[in-house]
Short mmCIF file of the C-alpha atoms (twelve columns), coordinates in Angstrom:
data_MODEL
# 
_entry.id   MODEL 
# 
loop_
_atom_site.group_PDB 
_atom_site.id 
_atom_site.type_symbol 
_atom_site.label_atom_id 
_atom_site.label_alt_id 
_atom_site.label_comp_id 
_atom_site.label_asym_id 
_atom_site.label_seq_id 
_atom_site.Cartn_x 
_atom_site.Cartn_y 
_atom_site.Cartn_z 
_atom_site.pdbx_PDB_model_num 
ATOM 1  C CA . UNK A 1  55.098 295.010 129.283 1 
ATOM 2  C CA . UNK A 2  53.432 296.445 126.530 1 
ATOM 3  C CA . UNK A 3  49.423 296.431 126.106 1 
ATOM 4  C CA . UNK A 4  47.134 295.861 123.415 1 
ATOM 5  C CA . UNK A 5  43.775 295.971 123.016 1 
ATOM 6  C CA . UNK A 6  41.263 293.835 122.059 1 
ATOM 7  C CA . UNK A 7  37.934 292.992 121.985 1 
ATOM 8  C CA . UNK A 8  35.573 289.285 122.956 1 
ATOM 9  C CA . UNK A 9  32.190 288.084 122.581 1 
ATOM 10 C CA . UNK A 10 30.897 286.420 125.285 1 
ATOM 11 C CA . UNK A 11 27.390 285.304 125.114 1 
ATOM 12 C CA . UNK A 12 26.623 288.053 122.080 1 
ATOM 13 C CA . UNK A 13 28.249 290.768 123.727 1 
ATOM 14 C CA . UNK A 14 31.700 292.741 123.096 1 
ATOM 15 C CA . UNK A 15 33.979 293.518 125.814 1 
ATOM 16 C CA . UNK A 16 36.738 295.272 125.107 1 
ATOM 17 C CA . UNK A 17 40.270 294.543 126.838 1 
ATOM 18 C CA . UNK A 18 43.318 296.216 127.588 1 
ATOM 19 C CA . UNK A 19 45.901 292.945 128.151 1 
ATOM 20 C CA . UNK A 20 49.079 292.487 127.920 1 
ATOM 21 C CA . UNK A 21 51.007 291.314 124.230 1 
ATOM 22 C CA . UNK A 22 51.450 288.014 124.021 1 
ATOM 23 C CA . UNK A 23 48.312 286.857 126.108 1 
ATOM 24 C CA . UNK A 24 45.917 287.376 122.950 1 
ATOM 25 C CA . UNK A 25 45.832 283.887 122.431 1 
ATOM 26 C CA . UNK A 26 45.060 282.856 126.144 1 
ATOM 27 C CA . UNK A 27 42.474 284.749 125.706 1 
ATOM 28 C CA . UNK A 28 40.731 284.215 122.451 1 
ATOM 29 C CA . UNK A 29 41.039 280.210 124.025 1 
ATOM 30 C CA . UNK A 30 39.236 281.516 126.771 1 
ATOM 31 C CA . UNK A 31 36.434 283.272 125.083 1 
ATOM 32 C CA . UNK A 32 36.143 280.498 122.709 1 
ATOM 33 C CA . UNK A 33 35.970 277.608 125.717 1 
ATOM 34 C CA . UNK A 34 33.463 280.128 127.897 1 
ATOM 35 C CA . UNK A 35 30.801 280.155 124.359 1 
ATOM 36 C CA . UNK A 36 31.220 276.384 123.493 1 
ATOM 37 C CA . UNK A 37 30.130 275.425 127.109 1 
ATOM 38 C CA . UNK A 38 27.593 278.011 127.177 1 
ATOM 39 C CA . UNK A 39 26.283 276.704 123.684 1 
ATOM 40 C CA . UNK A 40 26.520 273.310 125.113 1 
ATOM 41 C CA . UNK A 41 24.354 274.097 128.526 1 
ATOM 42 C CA . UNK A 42 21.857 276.463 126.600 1 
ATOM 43 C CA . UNK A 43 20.855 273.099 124.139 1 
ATOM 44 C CA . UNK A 44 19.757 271.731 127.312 1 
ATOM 45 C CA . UNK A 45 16.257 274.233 126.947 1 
ATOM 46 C CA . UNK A 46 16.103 273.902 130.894 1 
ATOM 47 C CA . UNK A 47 12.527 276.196 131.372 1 
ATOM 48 C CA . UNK A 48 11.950 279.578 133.114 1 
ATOM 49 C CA . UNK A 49 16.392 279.895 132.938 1 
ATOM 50 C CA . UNK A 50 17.003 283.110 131.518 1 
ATOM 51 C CA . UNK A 51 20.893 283.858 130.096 1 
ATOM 52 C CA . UNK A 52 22.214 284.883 133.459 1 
ATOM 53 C CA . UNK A 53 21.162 281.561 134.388 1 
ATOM 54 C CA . UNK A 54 23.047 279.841 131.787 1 
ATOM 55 C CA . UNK A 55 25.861 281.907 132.621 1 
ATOM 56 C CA . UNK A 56 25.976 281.296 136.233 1 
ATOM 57 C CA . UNK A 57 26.027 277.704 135.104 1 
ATOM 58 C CA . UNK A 58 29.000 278.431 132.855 1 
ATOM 59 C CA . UNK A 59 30.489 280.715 135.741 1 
ATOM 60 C CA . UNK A 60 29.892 277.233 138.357 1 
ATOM 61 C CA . UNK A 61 31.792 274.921 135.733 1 
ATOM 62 C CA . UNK A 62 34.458 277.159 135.354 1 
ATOM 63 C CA . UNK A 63 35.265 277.920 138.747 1 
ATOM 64 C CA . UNK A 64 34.807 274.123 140.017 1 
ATOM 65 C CA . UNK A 65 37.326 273.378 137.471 1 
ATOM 66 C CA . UNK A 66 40.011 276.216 139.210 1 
ATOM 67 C CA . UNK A 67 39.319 274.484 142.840 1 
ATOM 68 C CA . UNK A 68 39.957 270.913 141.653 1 
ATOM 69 C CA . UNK A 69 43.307 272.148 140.033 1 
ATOM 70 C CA . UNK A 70 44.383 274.039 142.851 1 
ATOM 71 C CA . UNK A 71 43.439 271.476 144.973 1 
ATOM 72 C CA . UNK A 72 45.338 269.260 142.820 1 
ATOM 73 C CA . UNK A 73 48.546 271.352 142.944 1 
ATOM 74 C CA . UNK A 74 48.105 271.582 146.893 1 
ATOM 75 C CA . UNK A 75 48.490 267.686 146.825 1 
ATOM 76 C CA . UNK A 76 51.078 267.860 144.429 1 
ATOM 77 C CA . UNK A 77 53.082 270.165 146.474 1 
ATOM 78 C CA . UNK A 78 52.428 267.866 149.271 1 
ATOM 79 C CA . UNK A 79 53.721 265.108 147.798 1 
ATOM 80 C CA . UNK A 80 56.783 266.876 146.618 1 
ATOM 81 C CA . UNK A 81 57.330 268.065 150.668 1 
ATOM 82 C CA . UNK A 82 57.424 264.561 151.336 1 
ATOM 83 C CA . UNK A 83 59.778 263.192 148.390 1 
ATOM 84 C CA . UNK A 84 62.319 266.348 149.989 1 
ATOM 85 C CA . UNK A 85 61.902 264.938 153.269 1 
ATOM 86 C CA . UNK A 86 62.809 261.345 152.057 1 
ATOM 87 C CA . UNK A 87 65.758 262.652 150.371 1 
ATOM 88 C CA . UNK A 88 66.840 264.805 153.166 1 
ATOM 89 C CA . UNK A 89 67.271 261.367 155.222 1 
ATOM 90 C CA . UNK A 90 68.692 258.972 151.940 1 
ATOM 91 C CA . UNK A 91 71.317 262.233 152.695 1 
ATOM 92 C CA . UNK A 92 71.732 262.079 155.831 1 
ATOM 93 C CA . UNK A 93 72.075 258.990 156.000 1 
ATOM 94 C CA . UNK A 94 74.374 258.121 153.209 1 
ATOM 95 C CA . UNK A 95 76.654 261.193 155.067 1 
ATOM 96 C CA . UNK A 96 76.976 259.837 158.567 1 
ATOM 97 C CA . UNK A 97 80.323 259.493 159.219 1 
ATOM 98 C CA . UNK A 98 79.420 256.916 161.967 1 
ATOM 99 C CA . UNK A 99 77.778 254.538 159.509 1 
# 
């Protein structure tokens, strides 16, 4: 897929990105999600943090957020293993022959 490049502010300072086309918006969300929080956290005036602290913070949020979806998914998929296993034996069931 083609690349394009691009450039976000996070916290004040540019990075520039090589991504692929089409995921521009993905990641201007991103960006834009990552400076609201870290706006939100810094109003807070918590004393002695310096900006790495706020962005650890930011960093913690984000990544708590990943786990509880992926845990969430896991228990999703778990559920759907069992729904397959009930309708494996509605199946076999409605098949027998000796029913």
């Amino acid at each position: 897929m083609a690349k394009q490049a691009i450039t976000l502010k996070i916290a004040g300072k540019s990075y520039p990105f090589q991504i692929e086309s089409g995921k521009e918006e993905m990641y201007r969300l991103a960006e834009r999600e990552v400076n609201q929080y870290l706006a939100l956290i810094k109003q807070q005036n918590i004393r002695n943090w310096t900006d790495q602290d706020y962005l650890s913070m930011a960093a913690l949020k984000f990544a708590i957020a990943n786990v509880g979806m992926r845990q969430s998914r896991e228990l999703d998929n778990e559920d759907l293993r069992r729904l397959e296993a009930v309708g494996a034996e509605i199946d076999a069931y409605l098949n027998d022959p000796t029913r």
